[in-house]
N, C-alpha and C positions, 0 to 999 in steps of 0.2 A: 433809663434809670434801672441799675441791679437792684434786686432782691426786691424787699418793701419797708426799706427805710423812709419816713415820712417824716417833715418838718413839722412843727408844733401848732402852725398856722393852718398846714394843709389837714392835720387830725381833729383839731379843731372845725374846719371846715365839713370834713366826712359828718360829724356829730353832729351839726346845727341843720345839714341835709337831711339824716336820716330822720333828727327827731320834727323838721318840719314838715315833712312828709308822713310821718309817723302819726300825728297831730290831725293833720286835715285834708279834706280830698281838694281842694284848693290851695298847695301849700303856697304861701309865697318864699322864695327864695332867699335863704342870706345874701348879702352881696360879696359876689366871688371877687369886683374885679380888684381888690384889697393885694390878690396873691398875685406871685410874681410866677412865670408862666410853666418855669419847671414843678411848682408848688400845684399850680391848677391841673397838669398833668394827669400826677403824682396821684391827684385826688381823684381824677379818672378814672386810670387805672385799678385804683383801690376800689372805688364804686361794681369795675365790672368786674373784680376779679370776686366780688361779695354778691355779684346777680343783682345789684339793684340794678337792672339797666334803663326805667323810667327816669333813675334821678340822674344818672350817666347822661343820659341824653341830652338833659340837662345844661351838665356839665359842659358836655361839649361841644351843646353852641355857645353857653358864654365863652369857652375859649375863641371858636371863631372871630367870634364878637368882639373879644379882646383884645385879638392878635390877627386882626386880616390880613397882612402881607406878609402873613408867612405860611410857605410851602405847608403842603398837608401832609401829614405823616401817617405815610399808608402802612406802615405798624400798629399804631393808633386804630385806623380803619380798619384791620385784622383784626385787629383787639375785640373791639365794640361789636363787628358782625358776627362771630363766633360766641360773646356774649347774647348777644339777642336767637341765636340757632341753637342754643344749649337751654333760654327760657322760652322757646315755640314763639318768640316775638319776630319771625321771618319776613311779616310785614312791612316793618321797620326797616327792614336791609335795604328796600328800593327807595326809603328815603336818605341814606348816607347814601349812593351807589347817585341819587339825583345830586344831592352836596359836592359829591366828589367829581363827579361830570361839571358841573359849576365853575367849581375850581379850578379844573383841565382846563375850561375853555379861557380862565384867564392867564392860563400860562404856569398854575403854582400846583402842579404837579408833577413831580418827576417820575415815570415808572422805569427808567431806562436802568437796571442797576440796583435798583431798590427790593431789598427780600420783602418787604410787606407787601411789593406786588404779587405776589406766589399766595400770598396769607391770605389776601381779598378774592383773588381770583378763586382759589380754595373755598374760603368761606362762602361765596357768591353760590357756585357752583354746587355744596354739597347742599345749600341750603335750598335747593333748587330754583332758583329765581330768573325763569326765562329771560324777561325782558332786562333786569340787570344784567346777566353776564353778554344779553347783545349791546350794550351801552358800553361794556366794558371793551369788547370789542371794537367798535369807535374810536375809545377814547385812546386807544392802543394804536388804531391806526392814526390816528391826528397825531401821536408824539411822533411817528415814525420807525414805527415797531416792524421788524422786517428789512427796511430800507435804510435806517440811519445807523442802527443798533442792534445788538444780538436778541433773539427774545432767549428767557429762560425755557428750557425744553422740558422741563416739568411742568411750570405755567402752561403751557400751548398745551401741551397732553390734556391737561386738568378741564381749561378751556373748549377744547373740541369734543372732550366726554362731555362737558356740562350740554354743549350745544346740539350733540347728539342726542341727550337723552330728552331735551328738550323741542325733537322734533324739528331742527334746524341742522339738515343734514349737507343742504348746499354752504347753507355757512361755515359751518366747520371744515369743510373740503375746503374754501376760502382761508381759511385761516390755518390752517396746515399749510396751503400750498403760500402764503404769505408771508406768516411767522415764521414757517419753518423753512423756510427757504436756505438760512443761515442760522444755524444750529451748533454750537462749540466750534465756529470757526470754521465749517466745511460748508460747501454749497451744495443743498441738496435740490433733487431734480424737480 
């Protein structure tokens, strides 16, 4: 979705989150699953791009919740980890980074192709999160990263710094010489 147009349902929504959180340290939540899933989004978005990322979080398991068989959108994941690395909520990042390994393993992840895999990897990485960017690694190797599909050579870069500076110096040498094997079409050595 461009810009920040929002449906009436979805601003309404923003409203009755913030003022129920607003309200009490127990909030209980309106019931999202009312909105239709571009509208739940929408309202995501808006939460993180406002730094509420407590009620985002929210958010974005009722989407789960709402919409299980559908692919995870690792834009979305970009989104939400960059939002939690901007409010010092770093901790949080290994629980989507666990979500999204979830996901992988039932097949509703695509990273092959997908720019929000660069944004995660990104956000993982700057946010320094050892043990997520080695999950990420996993879960890269499970889709067939390397062998099936091109990896993005900004992604690996990003990745093997993360794993470097994290003290995982054998794995990054693994994941250079893996990922990057086939890089814009050439074979490297």
């Amino acid at each position: 979705m461009k810009g920040r147009i929002l449906s009436t349902e979805a601003i309404h929504a923003v409203q009755s989150l913030k003022r129920a959180y607003r309200t009490s340290e127990q909030p209980k939540l309106p019931n999202l699953s009312r909105l239709l899933k571009p509208d739940l989004v929408a309202v995501l978005r808006e939460l993180l791009r406002q730094d509420l990322c407590h009620i985002a979080l929210s958010v974005f398991s009722t989407l789960r919740l709402e919409f299980p068989d559908q692919k995870a959108d690792l834009n979305l994941y970009g989104d939400a980890i960059f939002a939690l690395l901007r409010n010092g909520m770093v901790d949080e990042i290994d629980g989507l980074v666990g979500e999204l390994e979830a996901a992988a393993a039932e097949g509703k992840v695509d990273w092959e192709g997908d720019k929000g895999a660069v944004r995660v990897v990104k956000g993982v990485v700057e946010a320094g999160r050892k043990e997520s960017t080695v999950k990420i690694v996993g879960m890269l190797r499970r889709s067939g990263c390397g062998d099936t599909w091109t990896a993005d050579e900004y992604a690996v870069n990003f990745l093997c710094k993360g794993l470097r500076n994290g003290g995982e110096e054998g794995l990054a040498a693994e994941v250079e010489k893996e990922f990057g094997r086939i890089i814009c079409g050439s074979v490297m050595p």
